[in-house]
Each structure stands twice: as C-alpha cells, then as structure tokens.
N, C-alpha and C positions, 0 to 999 in steps of 0.2 A: 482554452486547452492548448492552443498551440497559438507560439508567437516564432517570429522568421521562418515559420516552417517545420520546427520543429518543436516537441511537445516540451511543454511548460509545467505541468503540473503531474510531476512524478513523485508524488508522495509514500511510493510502496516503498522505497529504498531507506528512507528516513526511520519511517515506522517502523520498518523490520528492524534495522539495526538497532531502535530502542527497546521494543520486546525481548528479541534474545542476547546482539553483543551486551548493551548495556541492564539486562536481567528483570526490564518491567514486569516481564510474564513467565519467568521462572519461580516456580516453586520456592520458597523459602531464600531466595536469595534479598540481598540486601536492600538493592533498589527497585524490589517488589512489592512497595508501601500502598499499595493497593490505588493510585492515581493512574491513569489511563492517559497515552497519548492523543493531545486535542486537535484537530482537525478541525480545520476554520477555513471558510470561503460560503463561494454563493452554495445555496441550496441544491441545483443539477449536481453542480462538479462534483460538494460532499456525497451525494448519493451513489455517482459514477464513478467514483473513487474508493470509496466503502466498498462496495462491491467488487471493484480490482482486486484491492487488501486483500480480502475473506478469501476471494477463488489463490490469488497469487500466495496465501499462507500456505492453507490445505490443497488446491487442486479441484480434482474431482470429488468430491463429500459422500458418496455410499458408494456400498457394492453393487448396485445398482447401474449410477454412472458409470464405473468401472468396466461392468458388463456390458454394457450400451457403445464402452470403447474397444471393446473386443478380448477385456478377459476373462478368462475361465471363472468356474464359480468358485473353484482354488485357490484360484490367481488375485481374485478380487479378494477374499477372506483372507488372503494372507498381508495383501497390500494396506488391507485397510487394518489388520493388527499393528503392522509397522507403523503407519500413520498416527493411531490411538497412540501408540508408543512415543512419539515423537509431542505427540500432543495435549502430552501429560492426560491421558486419560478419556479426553472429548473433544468433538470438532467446537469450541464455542460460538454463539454467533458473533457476527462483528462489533455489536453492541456490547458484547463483555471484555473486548480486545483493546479499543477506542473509544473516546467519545466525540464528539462532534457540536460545534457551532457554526451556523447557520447567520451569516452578517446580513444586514442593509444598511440604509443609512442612518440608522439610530444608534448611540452610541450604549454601545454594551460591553458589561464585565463579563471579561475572558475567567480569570481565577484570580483571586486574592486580593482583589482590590484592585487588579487591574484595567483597563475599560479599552476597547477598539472600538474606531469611529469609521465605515467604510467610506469614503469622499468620492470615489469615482472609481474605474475599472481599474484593477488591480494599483487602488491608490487606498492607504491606511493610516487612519492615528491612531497610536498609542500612547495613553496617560497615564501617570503613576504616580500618585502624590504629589499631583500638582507641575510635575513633567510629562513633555509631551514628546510628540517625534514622530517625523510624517514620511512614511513607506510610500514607494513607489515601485511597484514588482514589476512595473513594464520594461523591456527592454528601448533600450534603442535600437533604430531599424538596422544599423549593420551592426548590431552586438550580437554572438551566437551563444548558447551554453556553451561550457569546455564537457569533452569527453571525462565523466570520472574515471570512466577503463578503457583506453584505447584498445582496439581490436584486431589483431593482425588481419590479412588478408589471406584466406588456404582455399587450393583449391579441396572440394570433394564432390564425391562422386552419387549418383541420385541415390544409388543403392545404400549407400552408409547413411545419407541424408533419410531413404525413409524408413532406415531400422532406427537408426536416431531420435523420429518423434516418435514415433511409433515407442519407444523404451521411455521417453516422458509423459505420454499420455498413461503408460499403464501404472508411472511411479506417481503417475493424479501432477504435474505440472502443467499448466496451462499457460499458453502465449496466445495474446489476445492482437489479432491485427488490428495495423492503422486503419 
C-alpha cells in the first residue's frame, strides 16, 4: 500500500477516469462495449480497493446513511434523487463497475490471450504471443510519486472547514483517512 511513505496503490483516479472521461459506463456511448475495467494485484489490496472505488463513486449509498450524517428526511430524498440521476438510474455494486484478478505465483490469462506471471512483490511478467516483459512496480528508495495536482497552500478558518465537510458528507462524498 504504501512505498517511501507515501500510498502506492491509488487506483480510484484511473478507474474513474475510464468510466466517465473515457465513457466505459455511459449509457450508449461508444467506448461502452460492455468490458469492464480490470483490476489486478494481490487479493487484500483488490478487496480494499474495490471497496474505495464503490464508497469514492457514490458516497454515502441510502437515505439512511444520509440520515445517520445528519440529514433531513428531505435532505436525504432529495440527495439521493440527484445521485440516482447521476448514476444513470442505480447505485451498482462494484462488481458491475469492474472486474478484478486476483494474482499469485502461477501464471494466468489477464484478457485475450494475454497471461501475468506475479515473480515477487510488486514484480510482474507479461507474455503475449510468445513476448514477454518483466514489471517491476517497486520504487527505488529515494524515488517519490510526482504530485498529479499540485496544491496550493491557503490559509482557512475552522468554521469554513467544518461547514465544508460537513456540505460533502451530505453531497454522500467520503475521505477516507491514512
């Protein structure tokens, strides 16, 4: 999960971007050929990762949660209209969003004739008719990620901070701490 300190396996940002920018999970659009983004690693991680996706898509998942975060019974039937709205009609489960392989050391077909052989901690082969090509996902120890979105630096104030989550909890956004 996390190499120098900082997390390694941030798969929400990929997936999302292939669901909606690139239209996997829009209704009738082009590159909605009904293939699902694959997710591959060990067994925990896909679990704890699945599970990110699904809350970091939707949020909160009923009116229930909603009211359990403090809104109205209003507030909650209306949040959850907008959400179905958004969601083309149902919360799905993660299993109709994604799919998922689950590696060890035996060497298995990803899609299409492809095959992944796991070798060691975040060490991988891929073969492809008869080509091969050997991943190594580990960093080196002074290698960091780069920042995708650098972040300014602002001061604010607690009050703005707790009306702030406080407006993402009820819009069903969840931030999940280190």
């Amino acid at each position: 999960m996390l190499q120098g300190g900082s997390f390694a396996n941030l798969a929400e940002f990929p997936v999302l971007q292939m669901l909606y920018n690139q239209g996997m999970i829009i209704p009738g659009h082009p590159n909605n050929t009904g293939e699902k983004p694959l997710l591959i690693g060990l067994p925990d991680q896909i679990d704890a990762q699945l599970n990110y996706i699904h809350r970091g898509n939707y949020g909160l998942l009923s009116k229930d949660e909603l009211r359990a975060a403090g809104a109205s019974e209003e507030k909650a039937r209306e949040l959850m209209r907008i959400k179905l709205s958004f969601a083309f009609g149902t919360l799905r489960p993660i299993s109709e969003l994604l799919d998922s392989l689950a590696v060890d050391h035996k060497r298995m077909e990803i899609r299409n004739s492809v095959f992944l052989h796991r070798t060691g901690l975040n060490k991988y082969r891929i073969d492809y008719d008869g080509d091969s090509v050997d991943v190594d996902m580990e960093l080196a120890r002074d290698v960091r990620y780069a920042s995708a979105y650098p972040l300014a630096i602002r001061e604010t104030s607690r009050e703005f901070f707790r009306s702030y989550i406080r407006a993402m909890v009820m819009a069903g956004i969840l931030i999940v701490p280190a």
